[in-house]
C-alpha positions as MATLAB code, in Angstrom:
seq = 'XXXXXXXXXXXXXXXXXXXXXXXXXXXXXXXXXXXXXXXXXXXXXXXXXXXXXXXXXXXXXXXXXXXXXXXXXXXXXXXXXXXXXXXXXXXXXXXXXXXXXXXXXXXXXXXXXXXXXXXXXXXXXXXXXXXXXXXXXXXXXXXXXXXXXXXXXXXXXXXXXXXXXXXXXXXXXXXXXXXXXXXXXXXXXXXXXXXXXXXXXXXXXXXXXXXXXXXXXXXXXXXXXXXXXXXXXXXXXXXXXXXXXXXXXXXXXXXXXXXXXXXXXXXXXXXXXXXXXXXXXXXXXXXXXXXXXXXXXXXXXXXXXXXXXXXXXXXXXXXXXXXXXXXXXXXXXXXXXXXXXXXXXXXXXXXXXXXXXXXXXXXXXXXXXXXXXXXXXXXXXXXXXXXXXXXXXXXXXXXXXXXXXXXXXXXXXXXXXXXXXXXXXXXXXXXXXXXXXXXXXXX';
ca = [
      64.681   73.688  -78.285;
      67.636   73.890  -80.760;
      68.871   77.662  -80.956;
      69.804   79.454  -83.759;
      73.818   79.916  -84.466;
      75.043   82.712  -83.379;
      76.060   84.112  -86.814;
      72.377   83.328  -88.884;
      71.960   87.431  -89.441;
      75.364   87.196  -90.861;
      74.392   84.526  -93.092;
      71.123   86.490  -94.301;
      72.738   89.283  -95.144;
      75.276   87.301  -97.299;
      72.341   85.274  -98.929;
      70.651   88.195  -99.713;
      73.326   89.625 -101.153;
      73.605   86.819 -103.458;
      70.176   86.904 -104.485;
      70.280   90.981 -105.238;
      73.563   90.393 -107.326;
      72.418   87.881 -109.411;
      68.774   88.979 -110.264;
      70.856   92.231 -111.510;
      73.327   90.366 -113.465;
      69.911   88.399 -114.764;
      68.366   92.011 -115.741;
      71.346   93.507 -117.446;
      71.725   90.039 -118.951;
      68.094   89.993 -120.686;
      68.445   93.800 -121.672;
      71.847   93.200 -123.424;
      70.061   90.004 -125.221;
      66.843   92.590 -126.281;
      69.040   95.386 -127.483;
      70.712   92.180 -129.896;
      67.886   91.186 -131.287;
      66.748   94.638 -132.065;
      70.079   95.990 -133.820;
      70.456   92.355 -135.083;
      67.171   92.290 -137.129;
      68.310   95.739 -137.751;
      71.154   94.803 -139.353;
      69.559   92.411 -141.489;
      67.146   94.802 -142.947;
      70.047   97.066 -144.083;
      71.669   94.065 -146.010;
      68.777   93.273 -147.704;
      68.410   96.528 -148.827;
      72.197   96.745 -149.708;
      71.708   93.611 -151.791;
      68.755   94.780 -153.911;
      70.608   97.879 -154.726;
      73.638   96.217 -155.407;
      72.321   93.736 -157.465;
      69.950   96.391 -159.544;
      73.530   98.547 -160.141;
      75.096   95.404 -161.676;
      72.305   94.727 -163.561;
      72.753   98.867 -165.044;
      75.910   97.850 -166.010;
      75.773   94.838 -167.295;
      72.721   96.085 -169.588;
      74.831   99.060 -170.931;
      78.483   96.860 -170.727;
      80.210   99.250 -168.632;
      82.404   97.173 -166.555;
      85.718   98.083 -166.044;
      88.239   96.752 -163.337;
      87.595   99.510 -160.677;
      83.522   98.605 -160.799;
      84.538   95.234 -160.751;
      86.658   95.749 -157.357;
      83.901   97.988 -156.307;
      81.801   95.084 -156.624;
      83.866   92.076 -154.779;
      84.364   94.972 -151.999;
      80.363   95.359 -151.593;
      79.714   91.856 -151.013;
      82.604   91.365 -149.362;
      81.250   93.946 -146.645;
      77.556   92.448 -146.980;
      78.854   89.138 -146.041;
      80.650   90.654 -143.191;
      78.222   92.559 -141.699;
      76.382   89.558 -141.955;
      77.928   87.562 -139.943;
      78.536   90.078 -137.016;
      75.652   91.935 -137.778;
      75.682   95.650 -137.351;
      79.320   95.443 -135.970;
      77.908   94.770 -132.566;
      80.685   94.443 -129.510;
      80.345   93.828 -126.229;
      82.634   96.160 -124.052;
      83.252   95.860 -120.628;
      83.850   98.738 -118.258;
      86.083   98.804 -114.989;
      82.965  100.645 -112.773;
      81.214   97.979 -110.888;
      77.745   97.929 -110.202;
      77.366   95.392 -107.881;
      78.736   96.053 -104.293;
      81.363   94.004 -102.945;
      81.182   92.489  -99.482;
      83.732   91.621  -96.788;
      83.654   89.093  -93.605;
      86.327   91.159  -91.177;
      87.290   88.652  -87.770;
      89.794   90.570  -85.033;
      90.858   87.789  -83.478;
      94.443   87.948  -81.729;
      94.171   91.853  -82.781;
      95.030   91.117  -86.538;
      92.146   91.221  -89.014;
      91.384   88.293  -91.840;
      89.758   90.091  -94.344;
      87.875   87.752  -96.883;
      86.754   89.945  -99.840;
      84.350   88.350 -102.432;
      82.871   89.700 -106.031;
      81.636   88.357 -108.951;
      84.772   88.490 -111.345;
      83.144   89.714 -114.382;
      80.655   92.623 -114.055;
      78.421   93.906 -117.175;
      78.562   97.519 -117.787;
      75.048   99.448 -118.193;
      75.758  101.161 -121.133;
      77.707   97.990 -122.997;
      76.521   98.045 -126.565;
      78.185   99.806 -129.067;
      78.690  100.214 -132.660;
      81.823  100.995 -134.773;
      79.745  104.046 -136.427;
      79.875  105.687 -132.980;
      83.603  104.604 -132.720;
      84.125  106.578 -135.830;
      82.422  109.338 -135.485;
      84.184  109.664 -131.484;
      87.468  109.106 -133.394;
      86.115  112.203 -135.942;
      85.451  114.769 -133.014;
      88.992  114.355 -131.111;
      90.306  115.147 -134.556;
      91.122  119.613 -135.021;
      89.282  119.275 -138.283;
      90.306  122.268 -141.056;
      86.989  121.768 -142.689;
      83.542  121.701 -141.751;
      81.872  118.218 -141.579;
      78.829  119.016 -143.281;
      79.277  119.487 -147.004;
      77.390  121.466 -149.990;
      76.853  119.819 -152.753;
      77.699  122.360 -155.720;
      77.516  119.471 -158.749;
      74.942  116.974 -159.163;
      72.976  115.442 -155.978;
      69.586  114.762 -158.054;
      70.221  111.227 -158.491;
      72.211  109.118 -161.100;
      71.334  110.288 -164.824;
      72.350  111.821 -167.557;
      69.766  115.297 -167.475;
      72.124  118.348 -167.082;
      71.839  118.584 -163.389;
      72.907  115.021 -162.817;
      76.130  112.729 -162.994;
      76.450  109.172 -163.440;
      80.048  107.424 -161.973;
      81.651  110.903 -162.038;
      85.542  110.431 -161.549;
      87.930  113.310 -162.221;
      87.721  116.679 -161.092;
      89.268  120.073 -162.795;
      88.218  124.089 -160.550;
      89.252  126.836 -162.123;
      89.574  130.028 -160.772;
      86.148  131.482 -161.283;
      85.335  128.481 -159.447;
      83.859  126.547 -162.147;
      83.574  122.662 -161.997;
      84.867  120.519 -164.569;
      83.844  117.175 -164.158;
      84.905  113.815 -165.906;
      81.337  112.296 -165.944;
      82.206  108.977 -166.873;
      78.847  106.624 -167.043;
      77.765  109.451 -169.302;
      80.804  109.527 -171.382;
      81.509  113.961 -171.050;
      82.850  116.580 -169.670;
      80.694  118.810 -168.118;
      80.874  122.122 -166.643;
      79.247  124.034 -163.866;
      79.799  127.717 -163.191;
      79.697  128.982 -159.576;
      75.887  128.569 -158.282;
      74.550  127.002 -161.364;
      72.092  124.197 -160.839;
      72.463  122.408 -164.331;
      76.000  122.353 -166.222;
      76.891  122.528 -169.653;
      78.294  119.694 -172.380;
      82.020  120.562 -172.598;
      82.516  117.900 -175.064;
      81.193  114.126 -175.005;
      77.807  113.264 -174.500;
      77.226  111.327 -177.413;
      77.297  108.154 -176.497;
      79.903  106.074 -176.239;
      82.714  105.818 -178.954;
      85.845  107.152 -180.579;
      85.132  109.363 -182.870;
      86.308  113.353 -182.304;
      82.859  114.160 -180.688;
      83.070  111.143 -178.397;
      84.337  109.680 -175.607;
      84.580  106.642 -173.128;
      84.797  106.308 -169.837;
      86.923  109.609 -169.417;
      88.591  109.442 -165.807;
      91.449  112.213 -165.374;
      91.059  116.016 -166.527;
      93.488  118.698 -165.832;
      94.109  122.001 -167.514;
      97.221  123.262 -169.644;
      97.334  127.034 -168.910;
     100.120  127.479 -171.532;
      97.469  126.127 -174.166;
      94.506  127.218 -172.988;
      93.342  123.647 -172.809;
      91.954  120.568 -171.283;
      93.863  117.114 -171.204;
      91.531  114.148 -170.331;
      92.349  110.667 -170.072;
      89.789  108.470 -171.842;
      90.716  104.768 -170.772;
      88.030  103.300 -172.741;
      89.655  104.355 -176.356;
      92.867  104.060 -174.303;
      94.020  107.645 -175.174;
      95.167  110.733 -173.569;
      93.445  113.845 -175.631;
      93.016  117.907 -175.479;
      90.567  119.592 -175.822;
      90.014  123.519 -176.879;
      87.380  125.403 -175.442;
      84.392  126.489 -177.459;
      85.350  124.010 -180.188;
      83.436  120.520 -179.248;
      85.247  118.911 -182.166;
      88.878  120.162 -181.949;
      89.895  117.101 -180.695;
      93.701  116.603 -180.569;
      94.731  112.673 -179.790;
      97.938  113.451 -177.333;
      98.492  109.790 -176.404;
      97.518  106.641 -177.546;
      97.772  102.499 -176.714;
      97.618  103.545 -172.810;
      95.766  102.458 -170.035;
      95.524  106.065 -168.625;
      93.774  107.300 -165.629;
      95.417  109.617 -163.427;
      96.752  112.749 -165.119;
      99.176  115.460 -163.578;
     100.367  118.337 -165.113;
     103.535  120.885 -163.905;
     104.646  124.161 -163.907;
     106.367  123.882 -167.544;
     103.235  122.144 -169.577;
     104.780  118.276 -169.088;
     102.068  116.058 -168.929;
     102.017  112.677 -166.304;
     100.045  109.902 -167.269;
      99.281  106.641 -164.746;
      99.244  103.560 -166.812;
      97.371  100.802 -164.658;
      98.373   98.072 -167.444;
     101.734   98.410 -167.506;
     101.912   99.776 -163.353;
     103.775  102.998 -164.009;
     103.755  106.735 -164.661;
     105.325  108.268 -167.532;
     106.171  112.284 -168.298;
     105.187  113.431 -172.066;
     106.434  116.728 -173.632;
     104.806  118.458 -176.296;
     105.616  115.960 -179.347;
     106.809  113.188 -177.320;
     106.032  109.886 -178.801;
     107.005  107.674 -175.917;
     107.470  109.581 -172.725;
     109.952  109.329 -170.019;
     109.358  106.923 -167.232;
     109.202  108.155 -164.171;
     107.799  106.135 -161.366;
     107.197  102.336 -161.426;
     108.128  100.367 -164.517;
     109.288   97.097 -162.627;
     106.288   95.241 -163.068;
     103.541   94.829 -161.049;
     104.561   94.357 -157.291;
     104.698   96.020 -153.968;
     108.279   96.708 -153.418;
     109.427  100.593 -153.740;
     110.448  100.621 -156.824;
     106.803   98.710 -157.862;
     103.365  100.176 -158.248;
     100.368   97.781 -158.508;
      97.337   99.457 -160.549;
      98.390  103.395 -160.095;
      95.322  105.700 -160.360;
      95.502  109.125 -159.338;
      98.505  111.318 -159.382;
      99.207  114.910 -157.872;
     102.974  116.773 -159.116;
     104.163  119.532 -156.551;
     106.279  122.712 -156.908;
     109.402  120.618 -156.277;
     108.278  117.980 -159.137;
     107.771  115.393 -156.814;
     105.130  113.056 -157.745;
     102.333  111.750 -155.648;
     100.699  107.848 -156.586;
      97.820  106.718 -155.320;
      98.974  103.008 -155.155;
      95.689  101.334 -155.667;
      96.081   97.631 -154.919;
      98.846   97.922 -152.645;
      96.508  100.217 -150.867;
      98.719  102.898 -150.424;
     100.068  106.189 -151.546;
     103.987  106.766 -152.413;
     105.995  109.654 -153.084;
     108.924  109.803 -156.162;
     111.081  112.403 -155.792;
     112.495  113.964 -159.439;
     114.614  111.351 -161.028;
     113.868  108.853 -158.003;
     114.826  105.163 -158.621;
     111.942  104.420 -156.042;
     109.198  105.918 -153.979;
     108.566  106.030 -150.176;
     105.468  104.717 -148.741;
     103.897  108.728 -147.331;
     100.589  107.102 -146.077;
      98.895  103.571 -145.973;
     101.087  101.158 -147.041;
      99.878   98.023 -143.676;
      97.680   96.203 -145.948;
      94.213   96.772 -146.884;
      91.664   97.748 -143.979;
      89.848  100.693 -141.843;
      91.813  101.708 -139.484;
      94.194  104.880 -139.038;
      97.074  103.392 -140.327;
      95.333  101.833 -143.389;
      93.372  102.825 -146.984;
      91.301  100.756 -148.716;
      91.555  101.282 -153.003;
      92.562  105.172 -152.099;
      92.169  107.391 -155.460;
      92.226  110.718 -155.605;
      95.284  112.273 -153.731;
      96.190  115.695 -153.533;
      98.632  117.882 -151.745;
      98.004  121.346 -149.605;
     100.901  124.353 -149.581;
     101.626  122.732 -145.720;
     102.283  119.336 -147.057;
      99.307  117.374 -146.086;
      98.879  114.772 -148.506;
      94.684  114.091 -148.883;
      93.648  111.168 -150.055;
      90.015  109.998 -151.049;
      90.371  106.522 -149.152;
      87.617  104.759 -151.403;
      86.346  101.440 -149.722;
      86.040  103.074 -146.396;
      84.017  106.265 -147.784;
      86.597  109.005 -146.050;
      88.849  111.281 -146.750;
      92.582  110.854 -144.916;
      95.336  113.176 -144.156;
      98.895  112.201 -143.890;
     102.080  114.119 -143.556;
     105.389  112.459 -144.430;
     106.564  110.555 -141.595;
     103.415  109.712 -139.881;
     102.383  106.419 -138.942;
      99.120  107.209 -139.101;
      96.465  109.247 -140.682;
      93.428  111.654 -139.719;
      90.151  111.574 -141.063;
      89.342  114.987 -142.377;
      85.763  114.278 -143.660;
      83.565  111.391 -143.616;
      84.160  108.267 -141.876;
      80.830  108.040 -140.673;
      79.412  104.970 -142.352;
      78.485  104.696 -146.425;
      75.306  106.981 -147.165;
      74.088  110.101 -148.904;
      73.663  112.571 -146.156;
      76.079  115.436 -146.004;
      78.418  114.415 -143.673;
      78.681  111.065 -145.379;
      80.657  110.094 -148.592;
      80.099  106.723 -150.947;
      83.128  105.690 -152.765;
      84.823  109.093 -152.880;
      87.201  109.845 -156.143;
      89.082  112.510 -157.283;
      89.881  115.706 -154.760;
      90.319  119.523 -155.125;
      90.964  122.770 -153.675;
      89.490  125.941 -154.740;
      91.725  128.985 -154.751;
      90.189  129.629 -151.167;
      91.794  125.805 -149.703;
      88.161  124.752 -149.754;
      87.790  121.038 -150.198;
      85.637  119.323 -153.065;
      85.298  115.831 -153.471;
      83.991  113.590 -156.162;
      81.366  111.827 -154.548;
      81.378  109.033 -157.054;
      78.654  106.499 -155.257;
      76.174  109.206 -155.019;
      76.335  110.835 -158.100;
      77.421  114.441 -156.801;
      80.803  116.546 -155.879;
      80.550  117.921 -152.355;
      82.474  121.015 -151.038;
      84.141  121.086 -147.679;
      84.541  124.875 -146.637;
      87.664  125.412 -144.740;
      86.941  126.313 -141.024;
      87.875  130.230 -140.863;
      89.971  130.714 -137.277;
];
């Protein structure tokens, strides 16, 4: 009778080992495959839904001829991200972690008193937990950051869907506080100026609101709005008449036409009254004095380009104590910095091309600056707000970040920005009709 080798347990033990490792490579397997499918089909259900709204929102604007170039980039950005998450639906990875989960095994021999040892493993493994989305990335990314402001926001302005009743806002765009804390708001599908006083749930006409046009009671497409203390006034850019007017309080049609023939949109104003205007047409910024008929150039002026003495599509625009002006670069994605009677700006955040991560921005527009330094900027296509200081290489998110939506820790094409006289942050919350306020975490 032929006897078994010597070494069959041996061999048992090894074949069973193969046999465990593999039907557990075959279950992990399967459940990676099922969780797929299910954020796959997901996925799909979100872009559908993405699509139909898109494609009603054109069909607003088309109806009512609204389009300008920033809805238009708005729109080649949307399906741009529609076709991407697409075709990698719900920005599903597959990560692989260094633990091992299936045991290594080892023949060990003695023979002439040295050992051979013989280790084998399956070279790959599959973590347990492998799925993940770049929503959780962000939001991980979000709570290493020491945020200054709480992540939840109020909404103080608006948030009762896109209209034009006096507590809603349609494309809202620039932003003015004062200090009683009222809001001034460009409300630019609705063609006014509108304020809110602290805790009011409805605001009031400033001027505007009667349709859109040109005459003294009228406006069109305001953006900017910033106040002139010395005259007790309000200077709003109103791109659609291309014209830079003031307005005085209490009298709706005291109109006085500051500027004309200018594709305005950011405004800025400093310490001594003077007045800076972004002109996307002709990719500069220009200082006005009281009676100037021209202005003085100050940043840009070399034709559209991305060198740093170009600007490409300036929005919005912020002036410090020291007169140094802040651009919002739009479609060099990219904020600069001109000191006073600069020749050419340095790049203070963005500036590596259009994309999400820390170093990039995306169409940023509003920017503003904080006594510290921090430059904030409303980093539009990827629905957060960044801060930079001069010198870094890369930014920190300081609210939202967490995907496009309407909840309160989420943002949808953010514009303008603002502090309150207590460093609270608001932001123009342009996609969802609203302006949301950031309180500043108290130490």
């Amino acid at each position: 009778k032929k006897q078994s080798p010597p070494n069959s347990s041996l061999i048992q033990q090894i074949n069973q080992w193969e046999t465990n490792s593999i039907h557990q490579i075959q279950q992990t397997a399967q459940q990676c495959r099922d969780t797929v499918m299910k954020l796959t089909q997901k996925s799909i259900n979100d872009v559908e839904k993405t699509f139909i709204e898109l494609t009603q929102k054109l069909k607003e604007i088309r109806e009512e001829n609204e389009f300008n170039e920033i809805d238009l980039n708005h729109f080649q950005l949307k399906l741009t991200q529609i076709t991407e998450e697409f075709l990698q639906p719900a920005n599903i990875s597959i990560r692989q972690d260094s633990q091992e989960f299936i045991k290594n095994i080892s023949v060990i021999s003695s023979f002439d008193s040295s050992q051979s040892n013989h280790s084998t493993s399956s070279t790959e493994t599959i973590p347990k937990n492998q799925i993940t989305t770049q929503s959780q990335i962000k939001r991980q990314q979000i709570q290493t950051k020491n945020n200054k402001f709480q992540q939840f926001a109020i909404t103080v302005v608006g948030g009762n869907g896109e209209g034009q009743e006096l507590n809603q806002l349609k494309w809202p765009y620039g932003i003015f506080i004062d200090n009683d804390k009222s809001i001034y708001v460009a409300d630019s599908g609705n063609h006014r100026i509108v304020k809110w006083k602290l805790n009011s749930n409805t605001g009031q006409i400033i001027t505007g609101g009667n349709g859109k046009g040109n005459q003294n009671d009228q406006l069109n497409g305001p953006r900017g709005i910033v106040f002139d203390n010395k005259n007790n006034s309000l200077i709003i850019s109103d791109p659609g008449n291309k014209r830079v007017i003031r307005y005085f309080d209490q009298n709706q049609t005291n109109q006085q036409i500051l500027i004309s023939n200018i594709d305005c949109w950011g405004l800025a104003i400093d310490k001594n009254g003077f007045i800076y205007v972004s002109d996307r047409e002709n990719h500069e910024v220009r200082r006005w004095k009281q009676g100037d008929k021209q202005g003085e150039l100050v940043a840009g002026g070399n034709g559209k380009g991305n060198h740093l003495n170009q600007l490409n599509e300036p929005s919005f625009i912020f002036i410090d104590e020291n007169y140094s002006l802040y651009i919002s670069d739009e479609q060099n994605n990219r904020v600069m910095k001109w000191k006073k009677d600069a020749k050419k700006g340095i790049i203070v955040a963005g500036g590596n091309g259009q994309g999400n991560s820390l170093k990039q921005l995306c169409y940023p527009q509003g920017v503003i600056v904080d006594h510290l330094g921090g430059i904030y900027v409303a980093d539009w296509g990827n629905d957060r707000v960044m801060r930079w200081c001069e010198g870094d290489e890369e930014g920190e998110i300081v609210v939202g970040g967490n995907d496009i939506g309407n909840r309160s820790n989420q943002l949808n094409y953010p514009a303008a920005l603002s502090f309150d006289n207590e460093e609270n942050l608001y932001v123009v919350d342009r996609g969802n009709s609203r302006i949301q306020k950031y309180e500043k975490t108290r130490n």
